[in-house]
C-alpha positions as CSV (number, residue, x, y, z in Angstrom):
1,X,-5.1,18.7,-14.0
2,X,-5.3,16.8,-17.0
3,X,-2.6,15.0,-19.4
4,X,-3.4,14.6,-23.2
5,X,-1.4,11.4,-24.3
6,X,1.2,13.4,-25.8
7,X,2.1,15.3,-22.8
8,X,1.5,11.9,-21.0
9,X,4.1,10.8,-22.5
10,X,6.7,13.9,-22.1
11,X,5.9,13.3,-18.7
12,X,7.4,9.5,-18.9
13,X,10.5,10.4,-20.5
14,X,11.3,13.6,-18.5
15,X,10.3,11.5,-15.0
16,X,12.6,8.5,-16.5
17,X,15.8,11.0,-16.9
18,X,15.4,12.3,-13.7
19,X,15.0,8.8,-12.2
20,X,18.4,8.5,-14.1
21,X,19.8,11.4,-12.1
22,X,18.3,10.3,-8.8
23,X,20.3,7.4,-9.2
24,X,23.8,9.1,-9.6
25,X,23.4,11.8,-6.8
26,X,21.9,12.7,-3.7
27,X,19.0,14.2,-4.8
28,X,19.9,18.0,-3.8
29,X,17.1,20.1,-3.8
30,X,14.2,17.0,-2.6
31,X,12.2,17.3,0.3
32,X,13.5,15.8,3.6
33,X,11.2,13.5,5.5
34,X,12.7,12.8,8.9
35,X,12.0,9.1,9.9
36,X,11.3,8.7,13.7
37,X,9.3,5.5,14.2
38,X,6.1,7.2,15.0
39,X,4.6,9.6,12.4
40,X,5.6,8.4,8.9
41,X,1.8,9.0,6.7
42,X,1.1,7.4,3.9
43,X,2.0,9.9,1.5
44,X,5.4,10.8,2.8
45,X,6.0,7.0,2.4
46,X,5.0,7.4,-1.2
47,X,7.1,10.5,-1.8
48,X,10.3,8.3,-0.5
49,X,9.2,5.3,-2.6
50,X,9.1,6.9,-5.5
51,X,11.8,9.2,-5.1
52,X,10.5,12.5,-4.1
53,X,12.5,12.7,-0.8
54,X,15.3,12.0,0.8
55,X,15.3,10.6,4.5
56,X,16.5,11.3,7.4
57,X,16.8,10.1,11.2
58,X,15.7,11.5,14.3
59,X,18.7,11.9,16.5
60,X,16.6,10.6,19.6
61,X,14.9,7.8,17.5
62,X,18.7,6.8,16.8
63,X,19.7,6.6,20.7
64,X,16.6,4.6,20.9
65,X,18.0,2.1,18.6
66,X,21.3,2.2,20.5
67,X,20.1,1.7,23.6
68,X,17.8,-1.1,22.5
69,X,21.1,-2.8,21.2
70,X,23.1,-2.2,24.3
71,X,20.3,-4.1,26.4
72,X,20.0,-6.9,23.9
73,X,23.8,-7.7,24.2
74,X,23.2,-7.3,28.4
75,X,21.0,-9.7,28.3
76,X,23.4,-11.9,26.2
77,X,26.2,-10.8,28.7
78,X,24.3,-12.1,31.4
79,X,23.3,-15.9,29.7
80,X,19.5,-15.1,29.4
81,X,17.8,-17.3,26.5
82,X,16.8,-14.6,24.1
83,X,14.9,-16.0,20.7
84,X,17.1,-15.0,17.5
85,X,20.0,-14.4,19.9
86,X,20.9,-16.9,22.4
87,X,18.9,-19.5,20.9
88,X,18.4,-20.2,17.2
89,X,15.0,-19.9,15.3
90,X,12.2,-21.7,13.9
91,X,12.4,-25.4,13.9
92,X,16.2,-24.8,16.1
93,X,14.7,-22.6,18.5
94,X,16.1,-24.7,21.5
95,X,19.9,-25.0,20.2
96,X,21.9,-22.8,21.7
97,X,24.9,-20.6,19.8
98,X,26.4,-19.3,21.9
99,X,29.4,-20.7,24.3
100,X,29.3,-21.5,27.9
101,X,33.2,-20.9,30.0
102,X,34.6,-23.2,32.6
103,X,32.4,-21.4,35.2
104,X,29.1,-21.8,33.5
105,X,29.0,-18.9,32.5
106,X,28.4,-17.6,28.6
107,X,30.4,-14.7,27.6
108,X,30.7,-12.9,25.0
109,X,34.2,-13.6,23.6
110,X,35.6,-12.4,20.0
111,X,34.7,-16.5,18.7
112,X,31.6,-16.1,20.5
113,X,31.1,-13.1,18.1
114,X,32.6,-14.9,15.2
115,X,29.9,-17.6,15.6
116,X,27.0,-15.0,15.8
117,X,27.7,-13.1,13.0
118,X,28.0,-17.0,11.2
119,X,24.1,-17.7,12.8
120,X,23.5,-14.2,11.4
121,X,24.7,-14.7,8.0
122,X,23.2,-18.3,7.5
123,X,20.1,-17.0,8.6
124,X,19.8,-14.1,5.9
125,X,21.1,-16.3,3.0
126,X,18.8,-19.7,4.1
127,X,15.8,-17.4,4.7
128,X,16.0,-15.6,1.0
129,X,13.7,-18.1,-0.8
130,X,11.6,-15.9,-2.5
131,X,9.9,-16.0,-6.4
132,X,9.9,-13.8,-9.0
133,X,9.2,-11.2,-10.8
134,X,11.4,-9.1,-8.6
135,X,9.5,-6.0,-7.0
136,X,9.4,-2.8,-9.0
137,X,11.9,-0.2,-7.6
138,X,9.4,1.9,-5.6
139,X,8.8,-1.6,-3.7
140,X,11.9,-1.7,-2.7
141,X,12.5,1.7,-1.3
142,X,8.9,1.6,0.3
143,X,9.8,-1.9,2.2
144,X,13.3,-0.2,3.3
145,X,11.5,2.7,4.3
146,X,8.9,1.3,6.4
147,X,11.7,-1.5,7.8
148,X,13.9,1.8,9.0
149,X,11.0,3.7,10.6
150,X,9.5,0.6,12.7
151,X,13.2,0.0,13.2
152,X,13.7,3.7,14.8
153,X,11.2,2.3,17.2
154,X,13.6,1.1,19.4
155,X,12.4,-2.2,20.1
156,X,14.5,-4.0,17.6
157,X,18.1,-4.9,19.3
158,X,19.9,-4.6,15.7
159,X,23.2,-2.8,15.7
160,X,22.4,0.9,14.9
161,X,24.1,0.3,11.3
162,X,21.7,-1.7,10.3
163,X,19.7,1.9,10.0
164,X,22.4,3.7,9.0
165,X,22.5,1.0,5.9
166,X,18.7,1.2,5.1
167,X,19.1,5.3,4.7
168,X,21.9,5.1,2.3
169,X,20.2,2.4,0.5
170,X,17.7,5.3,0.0
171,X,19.4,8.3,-0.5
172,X,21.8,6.5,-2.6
173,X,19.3,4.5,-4.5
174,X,20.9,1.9,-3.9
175,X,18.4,-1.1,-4.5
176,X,19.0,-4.9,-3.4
177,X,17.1,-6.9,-6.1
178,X,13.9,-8.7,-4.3
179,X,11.3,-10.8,-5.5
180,X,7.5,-10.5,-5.1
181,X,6.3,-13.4,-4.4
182,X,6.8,-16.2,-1.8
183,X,5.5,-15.1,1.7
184,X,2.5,-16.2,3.6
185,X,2.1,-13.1,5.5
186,X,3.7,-13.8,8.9
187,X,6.4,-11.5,8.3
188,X,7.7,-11.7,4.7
189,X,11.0,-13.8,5.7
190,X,11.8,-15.4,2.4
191,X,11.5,-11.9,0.7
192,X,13.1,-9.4,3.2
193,X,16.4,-11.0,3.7
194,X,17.7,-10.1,0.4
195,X,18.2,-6.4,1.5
196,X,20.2,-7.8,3.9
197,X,22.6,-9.8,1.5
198,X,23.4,-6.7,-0.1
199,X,24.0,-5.4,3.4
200,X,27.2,-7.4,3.2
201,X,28.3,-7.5,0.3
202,X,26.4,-9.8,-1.4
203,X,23.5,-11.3,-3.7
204,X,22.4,-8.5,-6.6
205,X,21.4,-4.9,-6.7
206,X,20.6,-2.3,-8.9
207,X,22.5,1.1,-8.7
208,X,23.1,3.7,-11.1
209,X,21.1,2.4,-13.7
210,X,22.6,-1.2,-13.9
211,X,22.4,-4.5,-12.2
212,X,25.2,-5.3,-10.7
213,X,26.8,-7.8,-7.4
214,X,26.2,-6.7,-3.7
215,X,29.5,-5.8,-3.3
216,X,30.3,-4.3,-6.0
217,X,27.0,-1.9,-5.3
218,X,28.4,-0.8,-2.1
219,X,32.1,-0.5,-3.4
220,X,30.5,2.1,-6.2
221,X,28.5,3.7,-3.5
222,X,31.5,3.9,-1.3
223,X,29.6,1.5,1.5
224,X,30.6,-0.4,4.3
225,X,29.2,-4.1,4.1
226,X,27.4,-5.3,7.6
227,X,29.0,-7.9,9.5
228,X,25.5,-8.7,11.6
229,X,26.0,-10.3,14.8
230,X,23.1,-10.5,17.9
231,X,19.8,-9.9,16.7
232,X,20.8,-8.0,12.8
233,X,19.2,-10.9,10.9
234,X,16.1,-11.4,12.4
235,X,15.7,-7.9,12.7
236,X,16.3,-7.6,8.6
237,X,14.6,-10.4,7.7
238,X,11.3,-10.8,10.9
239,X,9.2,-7.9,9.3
240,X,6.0,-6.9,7.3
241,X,7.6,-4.5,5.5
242,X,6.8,-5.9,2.3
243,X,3.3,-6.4,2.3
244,X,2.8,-2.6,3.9
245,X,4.6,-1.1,1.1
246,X,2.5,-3.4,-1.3
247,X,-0.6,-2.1,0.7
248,X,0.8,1.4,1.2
249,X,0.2,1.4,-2.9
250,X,-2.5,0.1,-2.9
251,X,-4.2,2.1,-0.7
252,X,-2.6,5.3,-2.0
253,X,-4.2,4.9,-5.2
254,X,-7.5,4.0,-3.7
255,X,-7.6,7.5,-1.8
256,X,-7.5,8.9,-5.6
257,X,-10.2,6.4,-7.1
258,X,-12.2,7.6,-4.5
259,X,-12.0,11.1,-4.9
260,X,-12.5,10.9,-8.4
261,X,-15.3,8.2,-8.3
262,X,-18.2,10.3,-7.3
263,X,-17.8,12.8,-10.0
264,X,-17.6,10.6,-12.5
265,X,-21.0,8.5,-11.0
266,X,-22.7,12.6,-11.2
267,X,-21.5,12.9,-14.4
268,X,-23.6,9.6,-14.9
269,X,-26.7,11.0,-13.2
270,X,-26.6,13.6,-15.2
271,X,-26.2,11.8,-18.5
272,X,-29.4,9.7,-17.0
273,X,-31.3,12.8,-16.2
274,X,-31.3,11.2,-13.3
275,X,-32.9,11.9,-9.8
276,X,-30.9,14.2,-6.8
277,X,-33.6,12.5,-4.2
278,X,-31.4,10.3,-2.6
279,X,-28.5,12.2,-1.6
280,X,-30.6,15.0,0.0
281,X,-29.4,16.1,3.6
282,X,-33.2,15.4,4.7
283,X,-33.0,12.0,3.7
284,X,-29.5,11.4,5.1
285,X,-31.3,12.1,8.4
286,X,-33.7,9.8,8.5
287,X,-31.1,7.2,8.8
288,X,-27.9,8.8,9.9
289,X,-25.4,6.5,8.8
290,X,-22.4,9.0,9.3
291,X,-20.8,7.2,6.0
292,X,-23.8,7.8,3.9
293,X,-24.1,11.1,4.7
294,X,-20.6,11.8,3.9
295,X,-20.4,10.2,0.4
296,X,-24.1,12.0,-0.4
297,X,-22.6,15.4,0.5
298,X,-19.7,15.1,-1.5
299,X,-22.3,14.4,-4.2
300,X,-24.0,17.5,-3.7
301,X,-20.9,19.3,-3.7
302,X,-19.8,17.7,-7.1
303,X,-23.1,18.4,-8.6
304,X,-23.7,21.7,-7.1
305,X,-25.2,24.2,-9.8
306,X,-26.4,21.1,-12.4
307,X,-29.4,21.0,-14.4
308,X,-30.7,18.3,-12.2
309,X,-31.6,20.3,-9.5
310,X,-34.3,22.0,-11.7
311,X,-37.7,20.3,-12.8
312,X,-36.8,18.4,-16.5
313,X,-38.9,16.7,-18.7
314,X,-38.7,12.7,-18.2
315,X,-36.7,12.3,-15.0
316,X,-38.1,9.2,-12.8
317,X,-39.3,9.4,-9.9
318,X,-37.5,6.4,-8.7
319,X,-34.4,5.5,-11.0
320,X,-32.6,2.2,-11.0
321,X,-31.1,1.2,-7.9
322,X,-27.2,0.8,-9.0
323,X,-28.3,4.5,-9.1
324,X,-30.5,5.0,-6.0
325,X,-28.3,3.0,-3.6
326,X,-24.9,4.4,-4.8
327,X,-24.1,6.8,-1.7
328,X,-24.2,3.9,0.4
329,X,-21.6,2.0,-1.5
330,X,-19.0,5.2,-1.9
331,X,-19.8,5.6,1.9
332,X,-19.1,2.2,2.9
333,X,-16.0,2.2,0.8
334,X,-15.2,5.5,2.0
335,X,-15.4,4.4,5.5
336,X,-13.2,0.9,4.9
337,X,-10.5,3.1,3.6
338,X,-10.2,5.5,6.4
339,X,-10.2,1.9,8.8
340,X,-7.4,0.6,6.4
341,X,-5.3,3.3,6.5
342,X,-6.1,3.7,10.3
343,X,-4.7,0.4,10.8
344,X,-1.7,0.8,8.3
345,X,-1.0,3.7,9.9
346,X,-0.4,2.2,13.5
347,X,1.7,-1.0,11.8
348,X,4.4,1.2,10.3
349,X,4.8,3.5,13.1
350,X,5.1,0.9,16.0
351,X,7.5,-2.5,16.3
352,X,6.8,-6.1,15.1
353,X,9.8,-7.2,16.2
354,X,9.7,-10.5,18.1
355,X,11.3,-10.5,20.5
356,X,10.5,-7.0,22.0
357,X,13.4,-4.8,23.4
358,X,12.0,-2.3,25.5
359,X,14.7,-0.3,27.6
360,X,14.0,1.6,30.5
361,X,11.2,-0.2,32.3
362,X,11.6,-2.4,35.4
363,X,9.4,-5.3,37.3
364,X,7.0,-4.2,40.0
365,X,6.8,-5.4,43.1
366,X,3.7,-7.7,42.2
367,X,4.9,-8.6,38.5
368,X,4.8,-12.4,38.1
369,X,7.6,-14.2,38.7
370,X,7.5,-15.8,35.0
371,X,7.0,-12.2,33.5
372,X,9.5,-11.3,36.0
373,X,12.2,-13.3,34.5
374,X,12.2,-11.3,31.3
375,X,13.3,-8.0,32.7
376,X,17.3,-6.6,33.5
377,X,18.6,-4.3,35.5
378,X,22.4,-4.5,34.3
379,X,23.6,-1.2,36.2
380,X,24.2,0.9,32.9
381,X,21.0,-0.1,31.1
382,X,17.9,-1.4,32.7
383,X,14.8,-2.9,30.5
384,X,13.0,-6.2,29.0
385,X,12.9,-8.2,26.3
386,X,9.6,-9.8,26.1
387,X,8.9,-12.5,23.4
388,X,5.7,-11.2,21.4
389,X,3.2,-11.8,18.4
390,X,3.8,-8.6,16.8
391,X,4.7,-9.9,13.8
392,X,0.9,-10.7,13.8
393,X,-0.6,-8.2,10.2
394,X,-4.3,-9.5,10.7
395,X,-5.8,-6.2,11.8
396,X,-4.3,-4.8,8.5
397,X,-5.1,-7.4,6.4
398,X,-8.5,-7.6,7.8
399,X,-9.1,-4.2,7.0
400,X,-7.9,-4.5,3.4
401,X,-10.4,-7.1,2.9
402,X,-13.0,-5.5,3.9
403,X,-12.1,-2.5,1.5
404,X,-12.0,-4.8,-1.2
405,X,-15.3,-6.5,-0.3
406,X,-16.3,-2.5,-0.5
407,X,-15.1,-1.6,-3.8
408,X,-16.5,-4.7,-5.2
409,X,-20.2,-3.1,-4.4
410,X,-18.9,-0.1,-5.9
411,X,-17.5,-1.9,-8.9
412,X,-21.0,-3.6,-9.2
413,X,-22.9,-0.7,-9.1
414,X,-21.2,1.1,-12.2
415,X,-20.9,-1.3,-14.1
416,X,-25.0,-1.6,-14.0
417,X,-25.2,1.8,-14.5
418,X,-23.0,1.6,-17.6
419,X,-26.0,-0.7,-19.3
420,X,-28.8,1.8,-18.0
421,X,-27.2,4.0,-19.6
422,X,-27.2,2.7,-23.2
423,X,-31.3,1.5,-22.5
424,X,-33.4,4.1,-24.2
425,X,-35.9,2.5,-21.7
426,X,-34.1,4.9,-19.0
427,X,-32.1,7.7,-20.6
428,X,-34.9,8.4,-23.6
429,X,-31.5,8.9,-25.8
430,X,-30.6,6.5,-28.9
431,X,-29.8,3.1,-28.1
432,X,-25.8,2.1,-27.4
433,X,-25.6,6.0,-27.8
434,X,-25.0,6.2,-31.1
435,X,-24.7,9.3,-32.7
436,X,-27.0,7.9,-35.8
437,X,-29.0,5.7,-37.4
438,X,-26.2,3.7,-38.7
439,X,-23.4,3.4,-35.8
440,X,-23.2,0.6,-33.5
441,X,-21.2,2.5,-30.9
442,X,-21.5,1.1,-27.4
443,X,-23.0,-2.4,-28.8
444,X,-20.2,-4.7,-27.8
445,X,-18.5,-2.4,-25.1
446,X,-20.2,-4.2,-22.7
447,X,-18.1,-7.0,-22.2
448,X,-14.8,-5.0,-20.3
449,X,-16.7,-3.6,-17.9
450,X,-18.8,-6.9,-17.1
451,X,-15.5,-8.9,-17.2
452,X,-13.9,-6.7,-15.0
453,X,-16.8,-6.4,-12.4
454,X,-16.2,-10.6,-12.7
455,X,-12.7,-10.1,-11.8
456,X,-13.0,-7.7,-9.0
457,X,-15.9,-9.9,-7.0
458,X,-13.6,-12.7,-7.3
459,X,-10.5,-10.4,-6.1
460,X,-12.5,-9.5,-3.2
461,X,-13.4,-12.8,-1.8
462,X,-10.8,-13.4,1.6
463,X,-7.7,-15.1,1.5
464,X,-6.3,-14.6,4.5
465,X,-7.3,-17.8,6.6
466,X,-5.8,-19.7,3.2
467,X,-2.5,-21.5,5.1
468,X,-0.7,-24.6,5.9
469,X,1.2,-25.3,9.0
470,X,5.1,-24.5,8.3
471,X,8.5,-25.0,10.3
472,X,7.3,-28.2,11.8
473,X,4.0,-27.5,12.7
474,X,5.2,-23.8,14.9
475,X,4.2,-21.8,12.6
476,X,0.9,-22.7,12.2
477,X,-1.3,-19.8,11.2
478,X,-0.5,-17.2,8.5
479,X,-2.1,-14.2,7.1
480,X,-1.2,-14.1,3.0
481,X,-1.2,-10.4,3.5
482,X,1.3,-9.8,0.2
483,X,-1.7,-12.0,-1.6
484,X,-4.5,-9.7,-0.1
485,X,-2.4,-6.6,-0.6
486,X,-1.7,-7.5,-4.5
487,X,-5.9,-8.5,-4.7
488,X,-6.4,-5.0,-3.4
489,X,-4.0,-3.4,-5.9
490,X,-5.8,-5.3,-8.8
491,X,-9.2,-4.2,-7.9
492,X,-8.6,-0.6,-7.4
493,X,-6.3,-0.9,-11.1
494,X,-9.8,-2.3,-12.3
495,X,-12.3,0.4,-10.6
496,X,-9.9,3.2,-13.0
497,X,-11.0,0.8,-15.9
498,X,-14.3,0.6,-14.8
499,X,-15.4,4.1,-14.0
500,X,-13.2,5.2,-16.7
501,X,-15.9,3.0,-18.8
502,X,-18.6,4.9,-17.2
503,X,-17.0,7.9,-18.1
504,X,-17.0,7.6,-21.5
505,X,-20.8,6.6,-21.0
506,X,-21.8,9.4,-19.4
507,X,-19.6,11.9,-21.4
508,X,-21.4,10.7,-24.9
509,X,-25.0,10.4,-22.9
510,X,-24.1,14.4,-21.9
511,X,-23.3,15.2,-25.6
512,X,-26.4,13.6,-26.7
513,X,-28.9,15.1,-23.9
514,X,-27.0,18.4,-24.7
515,X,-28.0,18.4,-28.8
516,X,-32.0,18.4,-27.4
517,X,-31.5,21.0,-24.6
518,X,-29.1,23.1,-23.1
519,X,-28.2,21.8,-20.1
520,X,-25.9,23.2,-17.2
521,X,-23.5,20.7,-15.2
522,X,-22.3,20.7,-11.9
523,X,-19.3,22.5,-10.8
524,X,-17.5,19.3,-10.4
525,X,-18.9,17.3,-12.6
526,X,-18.6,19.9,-14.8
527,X,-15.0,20.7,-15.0
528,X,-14.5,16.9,-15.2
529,X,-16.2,16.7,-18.3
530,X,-14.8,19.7,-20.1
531,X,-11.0,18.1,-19.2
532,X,-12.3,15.3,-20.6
533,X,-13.1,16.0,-23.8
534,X,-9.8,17.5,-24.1
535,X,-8.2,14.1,-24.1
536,X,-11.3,12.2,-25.5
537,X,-13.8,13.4,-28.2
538,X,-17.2,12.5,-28.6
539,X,-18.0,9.4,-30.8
540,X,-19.4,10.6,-33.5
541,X,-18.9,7.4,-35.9
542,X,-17.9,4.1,-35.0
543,X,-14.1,3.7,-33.9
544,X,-11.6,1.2,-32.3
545,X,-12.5,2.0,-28.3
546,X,-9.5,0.1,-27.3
547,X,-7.6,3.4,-27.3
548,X,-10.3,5.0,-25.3
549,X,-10.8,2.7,-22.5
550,X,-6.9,2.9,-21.6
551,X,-7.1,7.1,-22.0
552,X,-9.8,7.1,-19.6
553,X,-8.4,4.7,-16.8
554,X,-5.1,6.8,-16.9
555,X,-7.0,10.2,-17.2
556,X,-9.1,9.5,-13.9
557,X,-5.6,8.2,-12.5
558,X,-4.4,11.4,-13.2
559,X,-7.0,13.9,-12.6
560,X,-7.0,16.6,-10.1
561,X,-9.1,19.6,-10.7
């Protein structure tokens, strides 16, 4: 599909007024994706964030999160130190809140309650120290989404209304204002608690198309306010939420670079009159990287029926290698996507809760006595609750990294193949492409795509080992995965301006070969071009490319043959 810029921006306003809508109903008639802790994808969390479903939950992944709350307040029942519960957190972790009788004994008395739902609302309003510029609405639905789901895990110990609150958040669009920035990517703490203000009542959130106070938010969307107690805060405010729904876009629109990125580098080939050599099955098997020979056959497929695979008049034997090299550096990226969202994948559909609630297991006979000690058989409900490191991203955030490092070779290798391209040297066409004598054209264009390659090599450089020790000296090692998430979000936002730039190469360098010769395209590459030059028109005589350049970032953005 393609969008000139007039229907582009149809598009916009009609998207805006149904937005508008969204916000003042239920949203009758969207899909349904039925949250259950284990199979949420990628794009169903994308359809949610940006308001193409509704949500619901799984009736057994709710008893899961009752029963995890009924063991949590056993344990609390029965005086065991539980971290977020019994005892306070962070630099307080050893001062107890809760109160001991005459017997020795802690119960859980109404004041005993009163003072835990006091711990729970201190915590959520000491722990929301984030910075602005508050997260775009689709950021705030993805983090609720992805905080529900890992929630409908079980292992959480929050009062089942925390749940019930994050699904009307949704369905109502109901939005608690949060800002971006201010997490080092040990669970996003300072930014996460601000959902839970609104919770109860307070804070700011937008609804029905204005910003307006916590309460008043739920009193318009006719919403009980939380009155946390136990384990609610930590459980709203202890999560990576955040940073996966930061990642969950970035990786999103990654998966659409990617599949548009090979046809625009055949489209280049072909404006080369370049060589189909390399990305031959045969030579994929005399070094079977399973990624190269992945990215070269999607090559062939995109080029299938082109000129190139017939004998032409000044093709090189060996062209340059941003050329040459090219299915190794779509195959490695393809590859550190697939890991990426592998590993995204298993973070939203599991816990990081610390501490673990896990109902329904029991100590062996040879289990350790100090493991031993974290297990309960209470008669009605029977399980553990096992302090943990989940709230560890690194095997995320690793993997984002290491897509970025990727797309940096990628971003590389265009960009060199954009100056190949205007070198008579190697395409035998006019210099800079011009369409005469007398046009610069493609003489100063240079300079985005150089800049931006500059940008995206210093985007893709790790950050993640980039920390301080915090909350006197316990919290000691952090991840920035927000930071590495937003890095990865730039670079891909750059590859659309990149490619887009070799686009419009390879489009004029097509034009050019095709006023010498009559040349046949690919099937792909083909149909690519043809939309193209429905929303961008050859370059005749010099013109402002400013326009251009943005066209073809959001064309490739929105391409899908």
């Amino acid at each position: 599909m393609h969008f000139s810029a007039t229907r582009r921006l149809v598009a916009a306003v009609i998207c805006l007024a149904a937005m508008q809508v969204m916000a003042c109903t239920a949203w009758a008639g969207h899909k349904i994706v039925t949250l259950n802790g284990h199979d949420m994808d990628l794009a169903q969390l994308v359809d949610i964030a940006e308001g193409r479903a509704q949500v619901s939950i799984d009736t057994t992944a709710m008893k899961r999160v009752k029963d995890s709350r009924e063991l949590l307040m056993a344990f609390a029942a029965e005086g065991r130190p539980v971290y977020g519960l019994t005892v306070g957190v962070g630099l307080n972790k050893d001062k107890s809140i809760f109160h001991v009788d005459e017997s020795g004994k802690r119960v859980l008395t109404p004041e005993v309650l009163r003072l835990s739902e006091q711990f729970n609302v201190n915590a959520l309003r000491a722990h929301s120290a984030g910075v602005g510029p508050d997260m775009e609405p689709r950021m705030v639905r993805a983090t609720m989404a992805i905080r529900l789901n890992t929630m409908l895990c079980g292992r959480t110990g929050a009062q089942p209304y925390v749940a019930e609150l994050y699904k009307e958040f949704l369905n109502k669009n109901l939005l608690p204002v949060v800002p971006s920035r201010g997490t080092v990517g040990e669970c996003d703490i300072t930014l996460a608690p601000h959902i839970g203000l609104v919770m109860m009542g307070e804070w700011k959130a937008d609804f029905q198309g204005e910003r307006m106070s916590g309460a008043e938010a739920l009193a318009k969307a006719g919403i009980k306010a939380l009155k946390p107690s136990g384990k609610d805060a930590l459980a709203i405010l202890s999560t990576n939420a955040p940073a996966m729904a930061k990642s969950a876009f970035a990786l999103s629109e990654a998966e659409q670079f990617l599949k548009v990125a090979p046809v625009v580098f055949g489209l280049s080939l072909e404006g080369l009159n370049g060589n189909v050599a390399p990305f031959l099955k045969q030579v994929n098997d005399v070094r079977p990287f399973t990624c190269f020979a992945k990215a070269s056959k999607v090559m062939r497929d995109e080029l299938e029926g082109s000129y190139l695979w017939q004998p032409m008049k000044g093709r090189a034997l060996q062209d340059p290698l941003s050329y040459r090299t090219t299915a190794f550096t779509f195959g490695a990226a393809m590859e550190a996507l697939d890991d990426a969202v592998a590993k995204w994948n298993v973070q939203v559909n599991s816990s990081d809760d610390n501490p673990a609630v896990v109902v329904g297991i029991e100590p062996s006979a040879d289990t350790p006595e100090q493991v031993a000690k974290y297990y309960l058989d209470a008669g009605h409900i029977k399980g553990a609750i096992f302090p943990t490191s989940n709230f560890e991203p690194l095997p995320v955030v690793l993997k984002l990294q290491n897509l970025g490092i990727a797309l940096s070779h990628v971003s590389r290798n265009a960009a060199m193949r954009c100056l190949r391209l205007v070198d008579p040297h190697f395409t035998h066409l006019s210099r800079f492409l011009a369409a005469d004598d007398v046009a610069i054209n493609f003489g100063a264009i240079g300079k985005p795509f150089v800049s931006l390659d500059a940008d995206v090599r210093s985007l893709a450089n790790p950050v993640s080992q980039d920390t301080i020790p915090l909350a006197g000296n316990i919290e000691d090692t952090a991840t920035n995965s927000m930071r590495v998430a937003d890095r990865l979000s730039r670079i891909v936002d750059n590859m659309y301006y990149i490619y887009g730039l070799e686009l419009y190469h390879a489009a004029q360098a097509i034009d050019l070969r095709e006023r010498e010769s009559d040349i046949e395209l690919g099937r792909g590459t083909g149909a690519m071009f043809r939309a193209y030059r429905k929303d961008v028109a050859f370059i005749d005589k010099d013109r402002p490319f400013t326009p251009d350049i943005q066209t073809s970032h959001d064309f490739l953005k929105e391409y899908d043959r």
